[in-house]
LUMRO-714508 format. One record per residue (C-alpha): residue number from 1; x, z, y. Coordinates in nm, 3 decimals. Each point is the difference from the previous one (the first is absolute). Layout:
# residues N
+-----+---------+---------+---------+
!   k !       X !       Z !       Y !
+-----+---------+---------+---------+
! NUM !       X !       Z !       Y !
...
+-----+---------+---------+---------+
# end
This chain:
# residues 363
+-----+---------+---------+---------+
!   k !       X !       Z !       Y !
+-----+---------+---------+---------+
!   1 ! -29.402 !   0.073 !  -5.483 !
!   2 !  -0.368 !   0.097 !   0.100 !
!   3 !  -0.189 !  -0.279 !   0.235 !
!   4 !  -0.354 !   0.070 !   0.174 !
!   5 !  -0.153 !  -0.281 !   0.199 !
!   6 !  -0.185 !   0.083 !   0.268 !
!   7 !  -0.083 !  -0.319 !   0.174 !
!   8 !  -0.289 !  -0.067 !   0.296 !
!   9 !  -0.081 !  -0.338 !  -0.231 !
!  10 !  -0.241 !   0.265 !  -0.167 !
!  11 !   0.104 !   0.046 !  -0.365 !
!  12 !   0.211 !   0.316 !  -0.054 !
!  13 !   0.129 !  -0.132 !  -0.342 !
!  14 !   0.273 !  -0.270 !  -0.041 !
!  15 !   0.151 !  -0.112 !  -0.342 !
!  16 !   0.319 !  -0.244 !   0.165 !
!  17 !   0.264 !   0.086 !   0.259 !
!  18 !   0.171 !  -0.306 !   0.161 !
!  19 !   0.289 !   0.034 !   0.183 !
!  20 !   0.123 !  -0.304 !   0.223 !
!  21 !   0.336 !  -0.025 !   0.113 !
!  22 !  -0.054 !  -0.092 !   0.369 !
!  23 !   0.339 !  -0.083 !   0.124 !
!  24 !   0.020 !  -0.313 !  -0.076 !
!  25 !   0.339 !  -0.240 !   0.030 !
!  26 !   0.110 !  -0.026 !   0.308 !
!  27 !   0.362 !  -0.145 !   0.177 !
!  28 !   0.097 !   0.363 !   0.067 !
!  29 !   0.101 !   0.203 !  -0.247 !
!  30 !  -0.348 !   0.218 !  -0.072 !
!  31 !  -0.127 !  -0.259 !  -0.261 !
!  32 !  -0.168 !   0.011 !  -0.310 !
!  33 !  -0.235 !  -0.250 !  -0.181 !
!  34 !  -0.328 !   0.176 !  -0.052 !
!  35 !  -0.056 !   0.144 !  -0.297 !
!  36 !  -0.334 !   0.163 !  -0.168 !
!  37 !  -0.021 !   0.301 !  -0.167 !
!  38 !  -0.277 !   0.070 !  -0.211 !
!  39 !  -0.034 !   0.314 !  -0.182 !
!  40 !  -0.323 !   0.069 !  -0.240 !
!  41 !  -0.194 !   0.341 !   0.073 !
!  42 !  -0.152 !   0.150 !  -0.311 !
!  43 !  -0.286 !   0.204 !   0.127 !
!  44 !  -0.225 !   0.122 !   0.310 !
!  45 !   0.006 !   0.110 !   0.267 !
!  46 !   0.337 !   0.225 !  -0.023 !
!  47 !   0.232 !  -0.219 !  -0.259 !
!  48 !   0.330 !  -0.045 !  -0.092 !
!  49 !   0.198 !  -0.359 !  -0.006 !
!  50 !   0.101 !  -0.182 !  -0.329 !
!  51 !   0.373 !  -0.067 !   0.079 !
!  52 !   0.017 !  -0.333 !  -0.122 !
!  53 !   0.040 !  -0.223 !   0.282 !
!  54 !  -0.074 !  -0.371 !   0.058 !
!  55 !   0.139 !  -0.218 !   0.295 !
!  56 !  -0.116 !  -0.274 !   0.161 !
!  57 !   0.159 !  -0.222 !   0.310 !
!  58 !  -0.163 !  -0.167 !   0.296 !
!  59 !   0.228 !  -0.307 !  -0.045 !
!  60 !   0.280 !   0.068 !  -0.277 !
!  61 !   0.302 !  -0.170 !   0.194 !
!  62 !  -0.149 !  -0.135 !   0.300 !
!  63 !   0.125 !   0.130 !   0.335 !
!  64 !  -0.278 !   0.190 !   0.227 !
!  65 !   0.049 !   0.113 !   0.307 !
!  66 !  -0.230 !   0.217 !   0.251 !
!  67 !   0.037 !  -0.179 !   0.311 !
!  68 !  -0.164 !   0.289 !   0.193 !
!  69 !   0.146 !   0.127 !   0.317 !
!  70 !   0.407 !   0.093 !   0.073 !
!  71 !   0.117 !   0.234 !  -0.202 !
!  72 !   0.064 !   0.326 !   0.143 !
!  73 !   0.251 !   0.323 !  -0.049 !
!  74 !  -0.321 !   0.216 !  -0.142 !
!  75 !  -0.311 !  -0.082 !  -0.224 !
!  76 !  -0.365 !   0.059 !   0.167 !
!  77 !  -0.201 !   0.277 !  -0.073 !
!  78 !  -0.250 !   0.049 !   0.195 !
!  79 !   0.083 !  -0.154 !   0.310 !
!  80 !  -0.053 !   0.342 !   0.223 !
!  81 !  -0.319 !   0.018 !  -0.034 !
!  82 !  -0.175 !   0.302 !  -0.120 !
!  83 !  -0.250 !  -0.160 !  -0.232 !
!  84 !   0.045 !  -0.395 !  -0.067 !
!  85 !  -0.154 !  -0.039 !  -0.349 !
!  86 !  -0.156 !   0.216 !  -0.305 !
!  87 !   0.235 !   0.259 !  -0.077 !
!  88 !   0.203 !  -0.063 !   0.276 !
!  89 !   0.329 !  -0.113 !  -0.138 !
!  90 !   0.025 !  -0.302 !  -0.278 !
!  91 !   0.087 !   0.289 !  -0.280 !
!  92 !  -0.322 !   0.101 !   0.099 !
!  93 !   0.071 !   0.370 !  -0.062 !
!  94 !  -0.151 !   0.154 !   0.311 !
!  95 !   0.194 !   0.296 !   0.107 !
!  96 !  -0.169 !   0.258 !   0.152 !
!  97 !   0.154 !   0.202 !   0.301 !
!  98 !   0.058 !   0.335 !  -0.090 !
!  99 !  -0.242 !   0.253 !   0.122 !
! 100 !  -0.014 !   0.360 !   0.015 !
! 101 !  -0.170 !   0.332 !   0.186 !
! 102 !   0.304 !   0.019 !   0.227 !
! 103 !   0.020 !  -0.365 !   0.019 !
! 104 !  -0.017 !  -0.238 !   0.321 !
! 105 !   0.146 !   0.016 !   0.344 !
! 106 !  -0.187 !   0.228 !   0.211 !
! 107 !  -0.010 !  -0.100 !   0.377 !
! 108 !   0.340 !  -0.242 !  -0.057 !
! 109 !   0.033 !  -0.303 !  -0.101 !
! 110 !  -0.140 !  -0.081 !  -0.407 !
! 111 !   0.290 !  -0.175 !  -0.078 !
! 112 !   0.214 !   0.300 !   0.021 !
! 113 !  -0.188 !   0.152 !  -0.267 !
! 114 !   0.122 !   0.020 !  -0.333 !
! 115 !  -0.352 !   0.062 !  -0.145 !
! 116 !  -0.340 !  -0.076 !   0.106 !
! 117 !  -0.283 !   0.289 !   0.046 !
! 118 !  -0.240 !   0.006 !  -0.314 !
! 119 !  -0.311 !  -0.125 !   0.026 !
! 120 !  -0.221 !   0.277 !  -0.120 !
! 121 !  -0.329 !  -0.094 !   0.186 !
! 122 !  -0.030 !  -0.381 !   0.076 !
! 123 !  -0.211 !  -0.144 !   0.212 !
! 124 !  -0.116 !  -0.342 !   0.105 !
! 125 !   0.150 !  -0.129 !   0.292 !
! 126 !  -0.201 !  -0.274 !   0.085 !
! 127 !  -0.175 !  -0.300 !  -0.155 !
! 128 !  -0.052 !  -0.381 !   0.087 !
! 129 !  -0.318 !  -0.158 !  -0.002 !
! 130 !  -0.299 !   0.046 !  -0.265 !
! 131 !   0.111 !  -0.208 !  -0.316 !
! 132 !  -0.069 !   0.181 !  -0.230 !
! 133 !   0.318 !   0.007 !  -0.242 !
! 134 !   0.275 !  -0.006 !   0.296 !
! 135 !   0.164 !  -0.336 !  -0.074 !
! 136 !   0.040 !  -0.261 !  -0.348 !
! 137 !   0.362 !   0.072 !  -0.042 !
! 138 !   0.098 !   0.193 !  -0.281 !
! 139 !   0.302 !   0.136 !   0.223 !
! 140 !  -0.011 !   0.074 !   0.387 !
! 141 !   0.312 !  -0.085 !   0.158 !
! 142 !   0.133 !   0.150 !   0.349 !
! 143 !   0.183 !  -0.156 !   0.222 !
! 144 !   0.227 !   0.066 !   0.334 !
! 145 !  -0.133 !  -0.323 !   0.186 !
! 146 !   0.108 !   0.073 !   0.414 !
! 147 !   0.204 !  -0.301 !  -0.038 !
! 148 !  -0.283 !  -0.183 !  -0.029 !
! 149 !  -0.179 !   0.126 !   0.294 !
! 150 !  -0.045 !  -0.143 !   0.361 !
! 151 !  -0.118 !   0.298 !   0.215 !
! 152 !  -0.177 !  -0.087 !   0.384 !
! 153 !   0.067 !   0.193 !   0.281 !
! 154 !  -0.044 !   0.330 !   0.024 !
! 155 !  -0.128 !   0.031 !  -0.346 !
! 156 !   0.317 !   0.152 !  -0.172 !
! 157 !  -0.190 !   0.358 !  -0.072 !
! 158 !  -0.305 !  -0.224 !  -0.113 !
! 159 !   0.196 !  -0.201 !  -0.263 !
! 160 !   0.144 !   0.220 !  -0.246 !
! 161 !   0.328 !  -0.163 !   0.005 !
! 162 !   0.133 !   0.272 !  -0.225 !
! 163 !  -0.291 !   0.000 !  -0.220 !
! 164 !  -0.014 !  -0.104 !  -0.373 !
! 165 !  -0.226 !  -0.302 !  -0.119 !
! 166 !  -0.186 !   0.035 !  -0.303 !
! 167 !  -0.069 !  -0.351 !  -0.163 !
! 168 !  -0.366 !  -0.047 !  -0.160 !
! 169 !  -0.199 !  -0.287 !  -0.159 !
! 170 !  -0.417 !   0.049 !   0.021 !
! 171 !  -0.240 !  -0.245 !  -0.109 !
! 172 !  -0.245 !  -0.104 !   0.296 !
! 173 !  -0.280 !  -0.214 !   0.053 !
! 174 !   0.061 !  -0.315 !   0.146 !
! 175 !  -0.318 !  -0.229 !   0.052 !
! 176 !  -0.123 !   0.106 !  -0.336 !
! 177 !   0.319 !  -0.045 !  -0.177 !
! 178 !   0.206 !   0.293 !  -0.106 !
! 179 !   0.375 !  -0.024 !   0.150 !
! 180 !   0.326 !   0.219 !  -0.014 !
! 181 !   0.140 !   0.104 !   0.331 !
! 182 !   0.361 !   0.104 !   0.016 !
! 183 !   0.014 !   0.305 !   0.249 !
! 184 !   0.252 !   0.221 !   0.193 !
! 185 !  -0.159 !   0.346 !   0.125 !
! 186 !   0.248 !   0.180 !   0.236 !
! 187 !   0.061 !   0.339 !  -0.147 !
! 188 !  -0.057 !   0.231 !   0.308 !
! 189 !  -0.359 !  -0.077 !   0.076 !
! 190 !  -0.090 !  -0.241 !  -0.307 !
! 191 !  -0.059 !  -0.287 !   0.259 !
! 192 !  -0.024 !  -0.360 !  -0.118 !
! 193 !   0.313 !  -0.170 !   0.087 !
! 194 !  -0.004 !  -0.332 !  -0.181 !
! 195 !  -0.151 !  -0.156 !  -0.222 !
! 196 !  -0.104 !  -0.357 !  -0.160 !
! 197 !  -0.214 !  -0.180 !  -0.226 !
! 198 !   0.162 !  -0.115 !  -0.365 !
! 199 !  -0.327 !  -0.135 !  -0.059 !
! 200 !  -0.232 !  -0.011 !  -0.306 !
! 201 !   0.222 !   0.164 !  -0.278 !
! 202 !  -0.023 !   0.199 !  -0.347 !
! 203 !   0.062 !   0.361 !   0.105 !
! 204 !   0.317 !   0.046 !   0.126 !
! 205 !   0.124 !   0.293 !  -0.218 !
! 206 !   0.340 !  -0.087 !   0.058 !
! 207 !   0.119 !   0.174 !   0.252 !
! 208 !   0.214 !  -0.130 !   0.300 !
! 209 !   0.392 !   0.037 !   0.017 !
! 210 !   0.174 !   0.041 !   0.322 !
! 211 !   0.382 !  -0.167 !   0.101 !
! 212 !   0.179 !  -0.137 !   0.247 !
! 213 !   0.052 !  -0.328 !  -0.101 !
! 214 !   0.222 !  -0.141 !   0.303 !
! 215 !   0.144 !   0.360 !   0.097 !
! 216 !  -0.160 !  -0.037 !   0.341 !
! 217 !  -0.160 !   0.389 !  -0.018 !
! 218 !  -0.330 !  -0.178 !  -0.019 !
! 219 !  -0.125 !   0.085 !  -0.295 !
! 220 !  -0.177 !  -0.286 !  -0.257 !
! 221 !  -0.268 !   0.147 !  -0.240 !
! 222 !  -0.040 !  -0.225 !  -0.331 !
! 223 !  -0.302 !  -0.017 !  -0.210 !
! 224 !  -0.102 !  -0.158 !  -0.325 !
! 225 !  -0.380 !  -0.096 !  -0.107 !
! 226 !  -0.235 !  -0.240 !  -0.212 !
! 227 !  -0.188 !  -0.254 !   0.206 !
! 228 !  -0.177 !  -0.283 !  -0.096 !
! 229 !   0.170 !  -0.016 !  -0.385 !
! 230 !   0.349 !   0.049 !   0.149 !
! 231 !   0.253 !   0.263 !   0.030 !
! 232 !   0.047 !   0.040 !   0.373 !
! 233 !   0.325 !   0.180 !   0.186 !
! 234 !  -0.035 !   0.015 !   0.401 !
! 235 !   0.291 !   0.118 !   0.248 !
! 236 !  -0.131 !   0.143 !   0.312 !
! 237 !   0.233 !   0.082 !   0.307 !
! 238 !  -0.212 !   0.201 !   0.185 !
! 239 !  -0.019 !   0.018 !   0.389 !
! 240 !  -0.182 !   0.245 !   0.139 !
! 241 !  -0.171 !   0.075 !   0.395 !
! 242 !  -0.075 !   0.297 !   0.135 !
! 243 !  -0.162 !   0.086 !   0.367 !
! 244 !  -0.134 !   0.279 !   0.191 !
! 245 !  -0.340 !  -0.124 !  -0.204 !
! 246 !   0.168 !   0.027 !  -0.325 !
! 247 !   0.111 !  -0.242 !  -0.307 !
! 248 !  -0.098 !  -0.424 !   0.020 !
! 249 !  -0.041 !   0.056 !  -0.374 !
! 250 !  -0.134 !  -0.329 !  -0.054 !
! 251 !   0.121 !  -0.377 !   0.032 !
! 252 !   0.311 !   0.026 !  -0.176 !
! 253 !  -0.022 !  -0.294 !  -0.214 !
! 254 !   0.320 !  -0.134 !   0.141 !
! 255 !   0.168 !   0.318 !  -0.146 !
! 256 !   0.009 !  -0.163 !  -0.369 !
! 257 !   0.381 !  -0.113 !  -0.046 !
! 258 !  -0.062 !  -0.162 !  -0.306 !
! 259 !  -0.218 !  -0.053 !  -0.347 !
! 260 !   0.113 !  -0.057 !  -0.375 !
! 261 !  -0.282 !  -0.101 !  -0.285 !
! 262 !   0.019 !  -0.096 !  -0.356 !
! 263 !  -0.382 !  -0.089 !  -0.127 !
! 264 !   0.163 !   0.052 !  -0.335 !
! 265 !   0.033 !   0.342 !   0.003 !
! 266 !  -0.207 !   0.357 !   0.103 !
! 267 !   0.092 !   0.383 !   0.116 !
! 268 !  -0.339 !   0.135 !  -0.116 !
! 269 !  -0.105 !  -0.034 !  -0.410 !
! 270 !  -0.315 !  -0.076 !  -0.065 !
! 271 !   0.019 !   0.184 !  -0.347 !
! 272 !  -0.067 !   0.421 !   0.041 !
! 273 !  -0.266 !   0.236 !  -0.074 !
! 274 !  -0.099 !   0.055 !   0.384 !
! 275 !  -0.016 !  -0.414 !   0.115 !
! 276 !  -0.358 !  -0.024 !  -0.009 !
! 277 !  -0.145 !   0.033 !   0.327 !
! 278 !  -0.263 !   0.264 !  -0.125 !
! 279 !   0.324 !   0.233 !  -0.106 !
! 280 !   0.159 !  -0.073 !   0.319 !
! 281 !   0.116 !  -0.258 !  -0.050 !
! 282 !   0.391 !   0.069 !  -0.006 !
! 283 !   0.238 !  -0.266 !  -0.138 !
! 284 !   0.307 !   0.141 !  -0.101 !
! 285 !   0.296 !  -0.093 !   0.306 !
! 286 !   0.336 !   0.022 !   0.024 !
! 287 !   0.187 !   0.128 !   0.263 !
! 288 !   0.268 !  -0.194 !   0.182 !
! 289 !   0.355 !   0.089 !   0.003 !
! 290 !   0.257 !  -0.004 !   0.262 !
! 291 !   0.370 !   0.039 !  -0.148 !
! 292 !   0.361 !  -0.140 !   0.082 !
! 293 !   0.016 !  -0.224 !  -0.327 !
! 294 !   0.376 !  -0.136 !   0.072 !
! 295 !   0.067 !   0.285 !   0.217 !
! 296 !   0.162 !  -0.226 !   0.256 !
! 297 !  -0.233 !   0.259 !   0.276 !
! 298 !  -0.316 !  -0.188 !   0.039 !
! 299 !  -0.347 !   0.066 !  -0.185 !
! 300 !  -0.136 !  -0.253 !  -0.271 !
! 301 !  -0.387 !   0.007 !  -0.098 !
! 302 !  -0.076 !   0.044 !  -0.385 !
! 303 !  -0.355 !  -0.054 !  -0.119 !
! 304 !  -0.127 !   0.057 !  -0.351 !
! 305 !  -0.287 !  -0.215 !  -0.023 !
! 306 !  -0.203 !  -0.203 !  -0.257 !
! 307 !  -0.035 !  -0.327 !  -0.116 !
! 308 !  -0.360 !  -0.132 !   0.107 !
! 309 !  -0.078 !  -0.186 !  -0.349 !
! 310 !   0.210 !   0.214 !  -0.243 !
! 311 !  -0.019 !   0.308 !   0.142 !
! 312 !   0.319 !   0.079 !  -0.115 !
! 313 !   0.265 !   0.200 !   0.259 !
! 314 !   0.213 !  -0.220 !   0.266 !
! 315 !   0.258 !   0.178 !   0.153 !
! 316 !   0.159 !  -0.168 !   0.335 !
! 317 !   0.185 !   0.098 !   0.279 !
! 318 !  -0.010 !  -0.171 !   0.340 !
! 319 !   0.275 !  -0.031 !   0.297 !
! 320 !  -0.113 !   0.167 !   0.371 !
! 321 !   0.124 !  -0.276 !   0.205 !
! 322 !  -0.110 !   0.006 !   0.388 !
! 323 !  -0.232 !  -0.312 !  -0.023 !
! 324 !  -0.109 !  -0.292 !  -0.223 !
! 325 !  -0.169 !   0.106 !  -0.349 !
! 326 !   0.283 !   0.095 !  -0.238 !
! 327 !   0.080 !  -0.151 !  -0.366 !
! 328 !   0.021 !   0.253 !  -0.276 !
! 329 !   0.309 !   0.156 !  -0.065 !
! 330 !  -0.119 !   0.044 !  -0.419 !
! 331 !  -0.267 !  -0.021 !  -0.173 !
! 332 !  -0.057 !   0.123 !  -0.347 !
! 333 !  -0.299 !  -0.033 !  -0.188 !
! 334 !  -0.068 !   0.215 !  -0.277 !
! 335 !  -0.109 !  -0.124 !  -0.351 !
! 336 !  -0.218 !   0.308 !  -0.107 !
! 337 !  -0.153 !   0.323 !   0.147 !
! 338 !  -0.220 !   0.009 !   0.288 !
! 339 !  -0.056 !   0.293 !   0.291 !
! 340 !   0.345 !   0.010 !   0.152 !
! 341 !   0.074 !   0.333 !   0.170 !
! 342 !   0.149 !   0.007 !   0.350 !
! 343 !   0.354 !  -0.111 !  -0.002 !
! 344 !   0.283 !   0.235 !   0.081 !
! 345 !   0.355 !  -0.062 !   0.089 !
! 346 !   0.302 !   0.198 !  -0.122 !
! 347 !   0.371 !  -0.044 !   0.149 !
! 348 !   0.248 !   0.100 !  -0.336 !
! 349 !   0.321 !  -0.091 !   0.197 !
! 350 !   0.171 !  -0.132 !   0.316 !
! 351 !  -0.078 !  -0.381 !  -0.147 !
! 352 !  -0.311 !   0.006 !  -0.227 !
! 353 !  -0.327 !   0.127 !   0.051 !
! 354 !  -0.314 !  -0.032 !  -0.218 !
! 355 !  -0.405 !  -0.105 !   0.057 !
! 356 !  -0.188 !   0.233 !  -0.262 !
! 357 !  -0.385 !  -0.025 !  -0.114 !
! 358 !  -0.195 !   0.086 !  -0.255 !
! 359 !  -0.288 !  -0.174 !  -0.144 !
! 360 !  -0.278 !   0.000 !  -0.254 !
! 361 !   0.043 !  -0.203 !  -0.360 !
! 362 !  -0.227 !  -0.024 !  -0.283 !
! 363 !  -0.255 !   0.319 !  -0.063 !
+-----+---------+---------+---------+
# end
């Protein structure tokens, strides 16, 4: 068994894979205490696994239950949106559509296609504003967002209620202080839609995840950050106004449907060769993940952080509920290793799924 990490925290080696069972006991009958899996890796970057195996439990005995949403018939996967999160799907194998010279639809409609058209000579469609490296994120996730949008009269044409939203975070100056905006550019004309103010913040390399939390069809767009010494994760219901004069983009303050913080923990390490703000300075991120961890049909938020003091890897995983910030579901703290990779979820069975990661221990 060959392993090759290739993870946005910024370190393509990884000596540890940890898998976490994340269907955890419930009253039906898809329950499991969680169990870790940790498997030593013998070289870099391409190794294989020592098969001697070593498990660990959340809570040997104790009961633990989700509590996240009702459970459902099928298990989330990416909630029908084209592009909710790095890699698109938890597994985070991104699949790409077939293409080919004969490929795409002609004049009918794409989705009768069994192939797309290669793209032999690609061009740039358009591009937003003049910041210089696009947006923070790591990932750029797109969204289908005309739920969300409140169109005036006679502005239907004007609106692009059938575009695609792509989601970006850009530094900005803000009376001399630098801040991250969170921003929505309509896909047709790359207008402004939306956008608001998170606020003086570490750069926000991880990138935004997109789900409909209270299956309304208005989208809710998720992201985590370090502010102030704290791990940060805001849930933003957008609502968005367009006119005959375009987009309000601004004043949407109200849009935030909830916050979570732990000032124990950070997303971004402070340990890598690039941190220094002369080299860039890029702290090594991990991505969010989005994944159906009981499989009861609604999305759970993992995050592989760190601890603030130790430095060693936390791994948690947090409950979208509609409003009011959320307990942890688990929380695991690692003893050793530090750079966590971006977390990944794998589904072995109709009960049992698993949260995998690697991470860096010892030279």
């Amino acid at each position: 068994m060959c392993v090759w990490c290739e993870c946005s925290s910024g370190f393509g080696n990884a000596y540890l894979i940890l898998m976490t069972a994340a269907s955890l006991r419930r009253t039906s009958r898809r329950g499991i205490i969680s169990v870790f899996v940790i498997a030593m890796m013998l070289s870099v970057p391409l190794v294989s696994i020592d098969r001697s195996i070593e498990k660990y439990s959340l809570k040997d005995g104790i009961d633990i239950k989700m509590n996240t949403q009702e459970e459902l018939d099928s298990t989330w996967i990416d909630g029908g949106q084209p592009w909710p999160q790095s890699g698109r799907t938890a597994t985070r194998i991104a699949d790409v559509p077939n293409h080919s010279p004969d490929g795409g639809a002609g004049y009918g409609d794409p989705t009768n296609s069994s192939s797309l058209m290669s793209v032999v000579k690609p061009a740039i469609n358009w591009e937003f504003g003049s910041y210089s490296i696009g947006t923070d994120s790591l990932a750029t996730p797109i969204a289908e967002m005309s739920g969300s949008i409140e169109i005036g009269p006679g502005a239907e044409e004007r609106c692009g209620g059938r575009s695609l939203f792509t989601i970006l975070v850009q530094s900005e100056d803000v009376a001399g202080s630098e801040h991250s905006m969170l921003r929505l550019i309509e896909g047709e004309d790359a207008e402004l839609a939306w956008q608001v103010d998170l606020g003086v913040t570490e750069k926000v390399k991880a990138s935004p995840v997109v789900v409909d939390i209270d299956e309304d069809g208005s989208p809710e767009i998720v992201v985590a950050y370090d502010a102030g010494g704290s791990l940060h994760v805001d849930v933003w219901s957008p609502r968005m106004f367009c006119s005959v004069t375009g987009w309000t983009h601004s004043g949407h303050s109200e849009d935030l449907l909830w916050t979570w913080s732990d000032e124990s923990l950070m997303i971004s390490s402070e340990e890598g060769p690039y941190t220094s703000g002369i080299l860039g300075g890029h702290k090594p991120t991990t991505q969010p993940l989005l994944a159906d961890l009981d499989l009861d049909g609604d999305a759970e938020l993992v995050i592989a952080a760190l601890d603030e003091i130790s430095e060693e890897p936390v791994v948690l995983a947090l409950p979208l509920q509609t409003s009011g910030s959320p307990n942890t579901l688990w929380q695991v703290s690692l003893s050793k290793g530090s750079h966590p990779s971006d977390p990944a979820f794998a589904q072995v069975d109709d009960d049992t799924g698993y949260v995998l990661l690697y991470y860096h221990r010892g030279k």
